[in-house]
Structure formats: structure tokens, C-alpha cells
C-alpha positions as CSV (number, residue, x, y, z in Angstrom):
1,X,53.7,-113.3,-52.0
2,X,52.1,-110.8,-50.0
3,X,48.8,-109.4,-50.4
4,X,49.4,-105.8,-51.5
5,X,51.5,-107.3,-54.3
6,X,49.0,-109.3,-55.6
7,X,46.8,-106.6,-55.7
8,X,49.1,-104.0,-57.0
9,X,49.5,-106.2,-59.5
10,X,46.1,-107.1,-60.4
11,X,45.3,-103.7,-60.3
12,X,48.4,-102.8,-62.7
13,X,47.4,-105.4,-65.1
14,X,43.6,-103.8,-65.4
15,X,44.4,-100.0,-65.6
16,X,46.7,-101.3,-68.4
17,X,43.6,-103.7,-70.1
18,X,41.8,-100.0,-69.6
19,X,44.2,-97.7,-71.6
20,X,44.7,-100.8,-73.8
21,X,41.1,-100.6,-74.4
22,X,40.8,-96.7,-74.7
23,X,43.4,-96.7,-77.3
24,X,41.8,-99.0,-79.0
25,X,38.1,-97.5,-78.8
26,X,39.9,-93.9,-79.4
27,X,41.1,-95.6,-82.7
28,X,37.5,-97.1,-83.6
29,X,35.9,-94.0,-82.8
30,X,38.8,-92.1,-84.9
31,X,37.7,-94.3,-87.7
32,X,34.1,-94.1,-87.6
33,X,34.4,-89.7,-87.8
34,X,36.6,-90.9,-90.9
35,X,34.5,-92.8,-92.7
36,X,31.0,-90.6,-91.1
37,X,33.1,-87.9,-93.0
38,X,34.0,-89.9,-96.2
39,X,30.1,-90.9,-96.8
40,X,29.2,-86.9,-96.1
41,X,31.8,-86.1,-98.5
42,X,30.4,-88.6,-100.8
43,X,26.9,-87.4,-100.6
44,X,27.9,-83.8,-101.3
45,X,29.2,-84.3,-104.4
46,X,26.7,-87.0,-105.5
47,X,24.5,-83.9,-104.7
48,X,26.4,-81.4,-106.5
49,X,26.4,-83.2,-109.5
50,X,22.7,-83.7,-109.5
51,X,22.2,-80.2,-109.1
52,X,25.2,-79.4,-112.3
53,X,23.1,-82.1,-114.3
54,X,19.3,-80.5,-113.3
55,X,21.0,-76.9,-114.1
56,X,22.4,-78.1,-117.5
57,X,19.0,-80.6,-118.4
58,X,17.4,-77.0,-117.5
59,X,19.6,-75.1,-119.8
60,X,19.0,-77.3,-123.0
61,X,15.2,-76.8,-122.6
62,X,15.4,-73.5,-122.2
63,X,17.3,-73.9,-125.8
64,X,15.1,-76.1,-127.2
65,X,11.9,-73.4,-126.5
66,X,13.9,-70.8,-127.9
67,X,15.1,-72.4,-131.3
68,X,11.2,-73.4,-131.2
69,X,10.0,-70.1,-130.8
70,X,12.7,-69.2,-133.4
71,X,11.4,-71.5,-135.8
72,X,7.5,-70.6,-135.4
73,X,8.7,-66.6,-135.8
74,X,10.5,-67.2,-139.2
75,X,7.7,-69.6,-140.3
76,X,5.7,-66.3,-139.9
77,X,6.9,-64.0,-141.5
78,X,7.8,-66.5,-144.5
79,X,4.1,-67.4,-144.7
80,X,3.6,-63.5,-144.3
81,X,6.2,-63.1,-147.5
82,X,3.9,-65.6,-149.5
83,X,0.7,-64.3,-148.7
């Protein structure tokens, strides 16, 4: 076989192992923006419902202080009645 052959060959054989390769690392990469994505997804909404549970643990003590306040205003004016 002659020499050029050989080469073209060899050299064939590792542009192929290259693209192989690229495809391959173009379909890990692929997958690691996937899943980077998935776990910023995740966190978002783990964060939005944080927030949703802080805004409704908010809410009913703002309630609670009110029916309190509520409360201490009739017991006024009923101890104002009796007196």
C-alpha cells in the first residue's frame, strides 16, 4: 500500500473519531443546559412557593392582630356598659 493511502486513511479515520466526539460532547453539553435549566426551574418555584407561604403565614397574623384588637375593643365598651 502506498504511503498517501495509509495516511489518507489514518487521517479519515481521526476526523471521523473527531466529529464522533463532537457529536457526542454536543449531546453532553446539550444535556447539561437541560438539566442546568431543570434545577433553575426547580429552584424558582421552590422559591415561589416560599414566598406564597411567607405571604399567606403574613396574612393570618395580620388576622389574628385584628380579631385581637377586635376582641380588646368590645371588651371595652362591654366593661364600659357595666360600669
Amino acid at each position: 500500500m502506498p504511503v498517501d493511502s495509509i495516511e489518507t486513511s489514518s487521517f479519515y479515520q481521526a476526523e471521523r473519531r473527531k466529529e464522533q466526539a463532537s457529536a457526542e460532547e454536543i449531546e453532553r453539553r446539550k444535556a447539561a443546559r437541560r438539566e442546568q435549566r431543570n434545577r433553575e426551574i426547580e429552584e424558582e418555584v421552590r422559591r415561589a412557593e416560599a414566598l406564597r407561604q411567607e405571604r399567606a403565614r403574613e396574612l393570618r397574623e395580620k388576622e389574628l392582630q385584628e380579631e385581637e384588637i377586635a376582641r380588646d375593643e368590645y371588651k371595652g365598651r362591654y366593661i364600659d356598659e357595666i360600669v
